[in-house]
C-alpha positions as CSV (number, residue, x, y, z in Angstrom):
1,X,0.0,0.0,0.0
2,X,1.7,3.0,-1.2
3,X,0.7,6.5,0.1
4,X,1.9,10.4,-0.9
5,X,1.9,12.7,1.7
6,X,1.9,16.1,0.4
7,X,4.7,18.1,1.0
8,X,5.4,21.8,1.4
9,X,5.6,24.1,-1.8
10,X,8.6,24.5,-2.7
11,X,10.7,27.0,-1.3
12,X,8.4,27.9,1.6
13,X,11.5,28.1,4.0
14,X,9.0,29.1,7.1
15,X,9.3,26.0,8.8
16,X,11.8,24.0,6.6
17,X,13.4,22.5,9.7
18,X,9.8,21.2,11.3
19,X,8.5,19.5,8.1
20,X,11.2,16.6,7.7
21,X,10.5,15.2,11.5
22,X,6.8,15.8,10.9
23,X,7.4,13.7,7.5
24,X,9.4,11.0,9.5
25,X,6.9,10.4,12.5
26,X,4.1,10.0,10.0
27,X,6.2,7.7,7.6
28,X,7.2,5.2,10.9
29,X,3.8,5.3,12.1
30,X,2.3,4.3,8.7
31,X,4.9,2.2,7.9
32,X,4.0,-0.2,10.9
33,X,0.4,-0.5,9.8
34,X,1.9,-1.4,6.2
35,X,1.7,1.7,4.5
36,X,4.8,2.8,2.5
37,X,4.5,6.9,2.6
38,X,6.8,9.2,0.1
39,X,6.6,12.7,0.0
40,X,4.9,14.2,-3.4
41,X,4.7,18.3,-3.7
42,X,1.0,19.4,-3.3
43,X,2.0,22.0,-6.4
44,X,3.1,19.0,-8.9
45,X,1.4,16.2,-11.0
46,X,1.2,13.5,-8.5
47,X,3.4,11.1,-10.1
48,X,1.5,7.5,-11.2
49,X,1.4,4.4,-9.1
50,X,0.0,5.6,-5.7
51,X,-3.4,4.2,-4.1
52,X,-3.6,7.3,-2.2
53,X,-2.4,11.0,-1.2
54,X,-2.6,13.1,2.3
55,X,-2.9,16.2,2.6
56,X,-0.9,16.8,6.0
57,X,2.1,18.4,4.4
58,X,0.5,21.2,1.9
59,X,2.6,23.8,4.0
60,X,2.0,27.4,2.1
61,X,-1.2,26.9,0.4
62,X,-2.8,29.7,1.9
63,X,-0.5,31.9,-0.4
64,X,-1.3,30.2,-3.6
65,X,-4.9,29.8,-2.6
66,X,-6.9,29.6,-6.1
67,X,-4.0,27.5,-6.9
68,X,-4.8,25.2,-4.1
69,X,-8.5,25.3,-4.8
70,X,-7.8,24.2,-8.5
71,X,-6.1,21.1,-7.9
72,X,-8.5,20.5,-5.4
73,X,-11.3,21.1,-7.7
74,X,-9.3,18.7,-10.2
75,X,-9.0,16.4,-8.4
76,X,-11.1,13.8,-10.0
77,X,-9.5,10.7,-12.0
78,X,-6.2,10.4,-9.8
79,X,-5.8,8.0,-6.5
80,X,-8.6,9.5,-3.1
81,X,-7.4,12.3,-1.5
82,X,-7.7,12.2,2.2
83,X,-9.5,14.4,3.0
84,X,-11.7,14.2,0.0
85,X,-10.9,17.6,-2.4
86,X,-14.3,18.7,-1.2
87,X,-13.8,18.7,2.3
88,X,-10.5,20.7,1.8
89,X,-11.6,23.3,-0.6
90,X,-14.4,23.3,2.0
91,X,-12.2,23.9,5.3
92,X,-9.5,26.7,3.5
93,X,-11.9,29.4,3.6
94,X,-12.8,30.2,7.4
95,X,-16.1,31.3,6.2
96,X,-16.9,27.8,7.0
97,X,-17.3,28.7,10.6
98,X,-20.2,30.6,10.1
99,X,-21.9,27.9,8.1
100,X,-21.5,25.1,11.0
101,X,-22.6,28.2,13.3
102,X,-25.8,28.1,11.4
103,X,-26.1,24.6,11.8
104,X,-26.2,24.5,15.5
105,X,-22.3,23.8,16.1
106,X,-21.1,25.3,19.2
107,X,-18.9,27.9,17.7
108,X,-17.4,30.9,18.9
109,X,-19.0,34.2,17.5
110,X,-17.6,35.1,13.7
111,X,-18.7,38.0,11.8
112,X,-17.5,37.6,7.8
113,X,-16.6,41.0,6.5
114,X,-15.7,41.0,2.5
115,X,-12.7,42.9,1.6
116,X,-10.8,45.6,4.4
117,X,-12.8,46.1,7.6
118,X,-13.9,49.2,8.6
119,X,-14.2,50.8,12.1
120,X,-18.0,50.8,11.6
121,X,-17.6,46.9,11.1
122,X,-15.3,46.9,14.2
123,X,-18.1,48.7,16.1
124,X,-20.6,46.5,15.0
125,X,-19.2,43.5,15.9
126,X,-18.5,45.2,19.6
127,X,-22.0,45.5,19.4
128,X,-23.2,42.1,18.3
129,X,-20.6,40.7,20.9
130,X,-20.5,42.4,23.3
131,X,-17.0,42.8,23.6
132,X,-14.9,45.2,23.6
133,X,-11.4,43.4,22.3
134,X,-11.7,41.8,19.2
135,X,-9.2,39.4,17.2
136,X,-9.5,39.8,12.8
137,X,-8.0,37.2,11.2
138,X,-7.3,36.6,7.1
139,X,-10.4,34.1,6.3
140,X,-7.7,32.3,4.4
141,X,-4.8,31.9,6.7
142,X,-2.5,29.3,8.5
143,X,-0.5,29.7,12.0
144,X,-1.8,32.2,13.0
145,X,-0.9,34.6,10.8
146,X,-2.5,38.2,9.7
147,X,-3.9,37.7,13.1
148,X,-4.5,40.7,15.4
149,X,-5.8,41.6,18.6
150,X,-7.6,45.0,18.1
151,X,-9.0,47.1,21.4
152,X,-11.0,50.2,20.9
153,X,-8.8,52.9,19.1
154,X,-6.3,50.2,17.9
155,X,-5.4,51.0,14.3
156,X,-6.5,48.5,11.5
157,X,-3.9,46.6,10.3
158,X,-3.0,47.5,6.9
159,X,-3.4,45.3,4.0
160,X,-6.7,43.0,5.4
161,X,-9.1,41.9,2.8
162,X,-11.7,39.3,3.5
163,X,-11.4,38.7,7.4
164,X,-13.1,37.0,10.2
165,X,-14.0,39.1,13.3
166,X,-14.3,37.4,16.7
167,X,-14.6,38.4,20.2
168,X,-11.5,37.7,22.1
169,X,-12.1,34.9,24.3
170,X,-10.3,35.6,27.6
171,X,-9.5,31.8,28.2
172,X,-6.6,31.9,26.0
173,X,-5.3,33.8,28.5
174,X,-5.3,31.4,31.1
175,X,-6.4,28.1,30.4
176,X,-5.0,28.6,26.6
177,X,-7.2,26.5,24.0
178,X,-7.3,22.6,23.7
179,X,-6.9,20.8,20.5
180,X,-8.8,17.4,20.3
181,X,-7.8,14.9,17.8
182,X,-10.3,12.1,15.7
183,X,-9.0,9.8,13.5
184,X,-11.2,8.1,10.8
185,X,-14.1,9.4,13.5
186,X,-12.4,8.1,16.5
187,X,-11.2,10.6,19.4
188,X,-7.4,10.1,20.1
189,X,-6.1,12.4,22.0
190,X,-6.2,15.8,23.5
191,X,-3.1,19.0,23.8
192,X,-3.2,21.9,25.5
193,X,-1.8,25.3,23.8
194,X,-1.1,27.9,26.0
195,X,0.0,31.3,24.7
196,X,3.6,33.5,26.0
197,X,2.8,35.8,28.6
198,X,1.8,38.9,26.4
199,X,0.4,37.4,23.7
200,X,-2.9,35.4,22.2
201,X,-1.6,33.1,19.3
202,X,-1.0,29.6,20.6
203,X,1.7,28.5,17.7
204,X,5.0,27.4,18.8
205,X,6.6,30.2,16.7
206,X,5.1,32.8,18.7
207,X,6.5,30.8,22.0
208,X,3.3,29.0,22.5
209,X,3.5,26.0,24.9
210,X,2.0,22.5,23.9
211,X,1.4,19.5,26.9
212,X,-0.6,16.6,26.4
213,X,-3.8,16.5,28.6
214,X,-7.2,14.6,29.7
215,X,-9.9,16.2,27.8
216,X,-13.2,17.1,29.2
217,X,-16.6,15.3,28.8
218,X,-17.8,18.4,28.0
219,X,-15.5,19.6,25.2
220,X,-15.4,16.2,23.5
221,X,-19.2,16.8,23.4
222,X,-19.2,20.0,21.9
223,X,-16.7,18.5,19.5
224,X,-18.9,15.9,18.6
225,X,-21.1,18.2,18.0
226,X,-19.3,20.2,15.8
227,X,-18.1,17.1,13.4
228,X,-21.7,16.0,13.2
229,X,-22.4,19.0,11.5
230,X,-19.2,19.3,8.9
231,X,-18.9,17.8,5.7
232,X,-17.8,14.4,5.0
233,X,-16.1,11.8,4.9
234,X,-13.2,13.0,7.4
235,X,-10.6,10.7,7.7
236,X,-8.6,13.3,10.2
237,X,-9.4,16.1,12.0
238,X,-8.4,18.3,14.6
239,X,-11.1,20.2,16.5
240,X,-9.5,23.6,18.3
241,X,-11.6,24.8,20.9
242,X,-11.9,27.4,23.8
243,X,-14.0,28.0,26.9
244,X,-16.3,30.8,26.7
245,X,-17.7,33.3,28.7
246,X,-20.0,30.9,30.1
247,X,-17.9,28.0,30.5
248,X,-19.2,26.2,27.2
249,X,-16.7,24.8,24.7
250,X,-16.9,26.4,21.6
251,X,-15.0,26.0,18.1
252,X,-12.5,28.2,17.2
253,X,-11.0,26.3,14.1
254,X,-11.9,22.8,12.6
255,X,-8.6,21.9,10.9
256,X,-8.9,19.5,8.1
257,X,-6.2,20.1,5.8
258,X,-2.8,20.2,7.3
259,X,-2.8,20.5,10.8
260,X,0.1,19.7,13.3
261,X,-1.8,16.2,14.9
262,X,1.1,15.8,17.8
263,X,1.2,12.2,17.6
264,X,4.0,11.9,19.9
265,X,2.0,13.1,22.5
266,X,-1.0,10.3,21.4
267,X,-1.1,7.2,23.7
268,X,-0.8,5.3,21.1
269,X,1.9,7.0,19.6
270,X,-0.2,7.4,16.4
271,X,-1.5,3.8,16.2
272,X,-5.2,5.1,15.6
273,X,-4.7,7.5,13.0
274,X,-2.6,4.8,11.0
275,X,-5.3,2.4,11.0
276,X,-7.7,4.9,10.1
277,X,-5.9,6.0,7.1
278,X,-5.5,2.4,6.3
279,X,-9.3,1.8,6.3
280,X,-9.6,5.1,4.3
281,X,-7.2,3.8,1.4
282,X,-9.6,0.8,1.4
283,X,-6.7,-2.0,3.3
């Protein structure tokens, strides 16, 4: 059984150190389930004579975006995609949060503004949320980037078109957020990501803390609740959520394309998701 995982485009240097031991914990885990795993370019032809591709390592899409979305939307006569093409071109617009928000997902407050914000769509969302600090965020992003945390009188940041605006949820300033992780539908794991003192992104770049941890009954169920309502079929998935005002978990991102999965801090040590994208490929 003989897998691509897609790798970074090329020449995306931001984290050219991380991707070959991300690479090389998937390709041992795989490879004791019986699944051979080579690295292909998401930006090439996938070369003939694989049964399937991952999408784990497409590292830089979000700046080639209608590139990404093309061979995604292509994507027709070669070997499955995992996730399927749909769910992908699905997940890499953030937009999607507001669509599983009118579903009945527990997910945290997102107003869609098309094109550059304005202060009267700042004040709005104050408004609608009650809250006075607010985080805007690129609807097509990755790690955090283009991200901001904007208080009343705080400048827009230059350059924003199409954003997300969200209330800031003060439990990424203490309890920080916690990812959850399902494999071919199956909860694995759970990590805590706790932010540097000073600042609100998560991301080990910005000196973000990761530690395993025991998730709550509560926040698997609001997970649950959240892949109910996604598209399908998921074969891995990372479900990022925070406490809220209230104490509820709610989604802030449902990763699906090529999330970190921290399978070194999974009981198993990844066994679960290799099975799962064994079943996937059809072994």
């Amino acid at each position: 059984m003989r897998l691509a995982i897609l790798s970074p485009t090329p020449g995306y240097d931001l984290y050219a150190d991380v991707w070959p031991q991300s690479f090389e914990r998937y390709r041992q885990v795989l490879t004791e389930a019986g699944v051979t795993a080579e690295q292909a370019p998401w930006t090439a032809p996938l070369p003939e004579g694989f049964d399937a591709a991952l999408g784990l390592g497409a590292w830089g899409y979000h700046l080639q975006p209608q590139a990404w979305l093309d061979i995604l939307n292509g994507w027709k006569n070669g070997p499955p995609l995992l996730n399927a093409p749909s769910v992908m071109a699905w997940n890499t617009r953030k937009t999607y949060l507001a669509e599983l928000a009118g579903r009945g997902a527990p997910v945290v407050p997102t107003l869609t503004v098309a094109g550059a914000p304005s202060d009267a769509d700042l004040e709005r969302a104050r408004q609608d949320f009650g809250s006075e600090i607010l985080v805007v965020k690129p609807d097509i992003a990755a790690s955090g980037q283009g991200a901001s945390k904007l208080r009343p009188g705080d400048p827009i940041p230059t350059g924003l078109e199409d954003v997300l605006v969200q209330p800031f949820m003060d439990a990424v300033s203490g309890e920080g957020e916690l990812s959850l992780f399902y494999f071919g539908g199956q909860f694995s794991h759970a990590v805590r990501k706790v932010a540097a003192k000073g600042d609100f992104r998560v991301q080990a770049e910005y000196g973000g803390a990761q530690t395993p941890t025991t998730a709550p009954i509560e926040a698997l169920e609001a997970a649950r609740a959240v892949l109910a309502t996604a598209p399908s079929p998921i074969a891995y998935a990372r479900v990022d959520m925070v406490r809220g005002p209230d104490g509820r978990f709610l989604l802030m991102e449902l990763e699906l394309i090529e999330p970190e999965l921290y399978l070194g801090m999974a009981p198993d040590g990844g066994r679960l998701f290799a099975e799962a994208i064994r079943e996937a490929i059809g072994g």
